[in-house]
N, C-alpha and C positions, 0 to 999 in steps of 0.2 A: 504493500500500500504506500509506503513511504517512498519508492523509485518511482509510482505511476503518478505521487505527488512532485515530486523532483520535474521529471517528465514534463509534467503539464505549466509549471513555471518557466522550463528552458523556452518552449515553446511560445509561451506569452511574452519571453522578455526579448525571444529573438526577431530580428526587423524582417517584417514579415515576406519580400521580394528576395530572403535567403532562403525560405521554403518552398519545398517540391511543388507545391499546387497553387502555387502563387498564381492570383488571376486565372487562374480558369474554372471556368461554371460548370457543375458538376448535378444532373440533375438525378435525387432519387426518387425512383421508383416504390418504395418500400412503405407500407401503411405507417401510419401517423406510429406507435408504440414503437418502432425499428426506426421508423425514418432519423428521427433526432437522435438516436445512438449513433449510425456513420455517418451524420449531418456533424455533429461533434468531431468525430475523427476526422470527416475530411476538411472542419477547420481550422486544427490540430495541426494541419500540414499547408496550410495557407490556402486554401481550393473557396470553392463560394457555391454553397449547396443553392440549387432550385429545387423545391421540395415539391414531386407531382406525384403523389400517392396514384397509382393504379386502380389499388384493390384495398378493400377494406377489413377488418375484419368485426363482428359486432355477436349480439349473442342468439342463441339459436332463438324463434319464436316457438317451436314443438320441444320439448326434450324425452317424449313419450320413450323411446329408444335410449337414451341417457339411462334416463332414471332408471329405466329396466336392469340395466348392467350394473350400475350403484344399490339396486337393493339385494345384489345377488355379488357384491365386490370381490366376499373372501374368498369365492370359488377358483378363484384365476392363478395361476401360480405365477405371472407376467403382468404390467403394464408397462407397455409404449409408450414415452410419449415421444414425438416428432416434432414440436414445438414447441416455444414460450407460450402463445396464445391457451394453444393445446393444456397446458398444465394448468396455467390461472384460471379457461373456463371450467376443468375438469374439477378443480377443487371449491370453485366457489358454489358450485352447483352445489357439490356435498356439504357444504358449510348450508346452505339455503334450505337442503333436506334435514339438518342437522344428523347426516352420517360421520361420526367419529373415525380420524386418520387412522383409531387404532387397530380401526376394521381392516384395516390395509394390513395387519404385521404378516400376513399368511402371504403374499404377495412380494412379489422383484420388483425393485421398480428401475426403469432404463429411461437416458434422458441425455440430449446432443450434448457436446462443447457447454458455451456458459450457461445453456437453457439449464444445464444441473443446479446452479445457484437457483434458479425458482422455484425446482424441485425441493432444494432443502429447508427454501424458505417458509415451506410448506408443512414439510412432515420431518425434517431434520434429516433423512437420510436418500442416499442414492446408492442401489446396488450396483451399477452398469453406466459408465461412461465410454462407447465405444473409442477406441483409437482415432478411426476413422470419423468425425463429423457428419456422418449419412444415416440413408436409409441403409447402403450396403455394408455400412462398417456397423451397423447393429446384426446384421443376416450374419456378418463374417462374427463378430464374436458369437452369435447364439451356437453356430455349427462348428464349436470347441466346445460347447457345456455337453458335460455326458448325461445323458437318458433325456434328452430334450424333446425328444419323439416324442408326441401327445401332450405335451406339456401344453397349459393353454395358457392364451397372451389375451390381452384387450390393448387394443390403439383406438384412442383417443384420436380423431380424425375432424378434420374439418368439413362443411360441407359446402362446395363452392356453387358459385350461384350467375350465370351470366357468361360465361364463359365457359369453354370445356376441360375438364379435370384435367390438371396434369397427371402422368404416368406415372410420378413419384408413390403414393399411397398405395394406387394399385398394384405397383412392382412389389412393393413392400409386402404387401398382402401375398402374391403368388410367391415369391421365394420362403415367407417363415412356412407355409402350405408345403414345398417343396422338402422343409429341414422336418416331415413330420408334424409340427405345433398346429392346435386347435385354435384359430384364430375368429376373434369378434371385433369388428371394426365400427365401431360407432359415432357418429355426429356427433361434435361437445361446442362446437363453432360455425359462422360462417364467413366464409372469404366469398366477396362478391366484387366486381368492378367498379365503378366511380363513373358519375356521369362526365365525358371527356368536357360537355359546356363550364365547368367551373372551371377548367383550365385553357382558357381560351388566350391569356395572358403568355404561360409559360411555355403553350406550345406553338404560339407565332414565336416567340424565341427560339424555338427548337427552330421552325422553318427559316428566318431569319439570318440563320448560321451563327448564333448569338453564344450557343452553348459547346461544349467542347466535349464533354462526356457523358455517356447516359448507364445508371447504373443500377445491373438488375440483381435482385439481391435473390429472386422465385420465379420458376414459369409462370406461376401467375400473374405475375406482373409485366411480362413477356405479353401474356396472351392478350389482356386488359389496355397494355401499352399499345397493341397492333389494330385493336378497335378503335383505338381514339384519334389515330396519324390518316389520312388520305392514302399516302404512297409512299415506297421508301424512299423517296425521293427527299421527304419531307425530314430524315435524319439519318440520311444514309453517310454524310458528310462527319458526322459524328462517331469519336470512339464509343466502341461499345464494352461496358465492364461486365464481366456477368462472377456473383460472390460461389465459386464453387464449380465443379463439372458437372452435375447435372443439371445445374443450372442451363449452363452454357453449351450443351449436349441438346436439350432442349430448342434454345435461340436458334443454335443454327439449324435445326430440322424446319424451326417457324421461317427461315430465309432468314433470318438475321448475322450479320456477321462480326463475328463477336471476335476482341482483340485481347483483352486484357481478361485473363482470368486468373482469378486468386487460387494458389494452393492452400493458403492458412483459411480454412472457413468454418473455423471454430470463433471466430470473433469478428465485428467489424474493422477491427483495427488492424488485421491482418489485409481487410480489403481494401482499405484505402491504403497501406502499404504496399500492393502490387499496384495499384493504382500509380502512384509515386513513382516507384520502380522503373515502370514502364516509361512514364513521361522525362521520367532522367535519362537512360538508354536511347530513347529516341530523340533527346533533346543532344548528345552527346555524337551519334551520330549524325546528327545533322552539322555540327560543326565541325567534324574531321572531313564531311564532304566538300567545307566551303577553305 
């Protein structure tokens, strides 16, 4: 705590045209609860976020299917979670039924990179942090636990709304299926797209050539962002970041052509440091050309 307080003082006292992202607009993509965590880091490194959430996330209006899974919790020898969002509606819900965490001790609980801090801010413990930040680096640890066969999971899933699913959940879904595990996937959220007219401002920027990088942290924001543009015409001029390889596996199946991808995507601070990265390297090669 004390170096990421050091850190953040260097940064403020240093003049701000010595840092990487000095002057350039950087728009995210990422719902309002995300967005101001790598809105922060990218101004952290000198950059100037435009904030164009996509997609939102809010709470479910049925939880018929929720609650089902919440009156029957100890049964599960597993819960997933795959998000921040994921954990806080999941828990507040049971706060709301007044089901006690301690109905959870029969249960694993597994949960991405920093998402484990909301995990424990929860119920105090996390079984399972995979290596990998995915959906596949939770597949890769489960297929090292022995007798995992039939073992049953619940994921905590979103339910999206406006746009079509990414493949991420449902990959997740057929591979634990794959390692043997009884799997129950239930809506605790919903991620839905954003009407593009409230951004009528930030995306004549975009078309403008105003902005320099656009940064996708979810295929959903991916898919939400290609509803709201005309043609790629409209930000094809544009680096494209994407936080992650599936991410960015995704982008470019949507046509998008994606430059800059983060291998740290356990954080956002690791994304606006390849963000950085890149703009240095390119900014480095350009003057050994001139």
């Amino acid at each position: 705590m004390k170096t990421d307080s050091i850190n953040t003082e260097i940064n403020l006292l240093t003049s701000s045209t010595q840092l990487p992202l000095y002057g350039k607009r950087i728009v995210v993509t990422a719902p309002r609860n995300y967005a101001s965590r790598l809105g922060e880091q990218i101004i952290q490194k000198g950059g100037i976020p435009v904030f164009l959430s996509t997609i939102e996330t809010c709470y479910l209006s049925n939880y018929t299917e929720l609650d089902f899974a919440l009156s029957k919790i100890d049964k599960f020898n597993w819960i997933v979670f795959t998000s921040r969002n994921g954990i806080i509606a999941f828990f507040e819900r049971m706060h709301d039924l007044g089901i006690p965490t301690s109905l959870l001790k029969n249960c694993q609980l597994c949960a991405l990179g920093k998402d484990s801090e909301s995990l424990l801010s929860f119920c105090d413990r996390v079984d399972l942090i995979p290596t990998e930040s995915s959906p596949a680096g939770i597949v890769s640890e489960f297929a090292k636990i022995p007798h995992i066969y039939e073992q049953t999971v619940l994921i905590p899933a979103p339910k999206v709304v406006g746009i079509p699913e990414p493949n991420v959940i449902p990959n997740l879904v057929t591979d634990l299926h794959k390692l043997g595990m009884k799997v129950t996937r239930v809506p605790t959220y919903i991620t839905r797209c954003l009407d593009k007219n409230i951004y009528a401002v930030e995306l004549n920027l975009i078309r403008q050539r105003m902005i320099d990088i656009i940064a996708f942290s979810s295929t959903a924001e991916v898919e939400s962002f290609l509803q709201m543009v005309d043609s790629p015409s409209d930000y094809e001029h544009c680096i494209i970041a994407c936080f992650g390889p599936y991410t960015a596996a995704n982008a470019r199946k949507l046509g998008v052509n994606v430059s800059i991808l983060s291998n740290d995507y356990s954080s956002f601070a690791g994304f606006a440091e390849a963000i950085a990265e890149f703009l240095t390297l390119t900014s480095k090669s350009k003057r050994s050309l001139t």
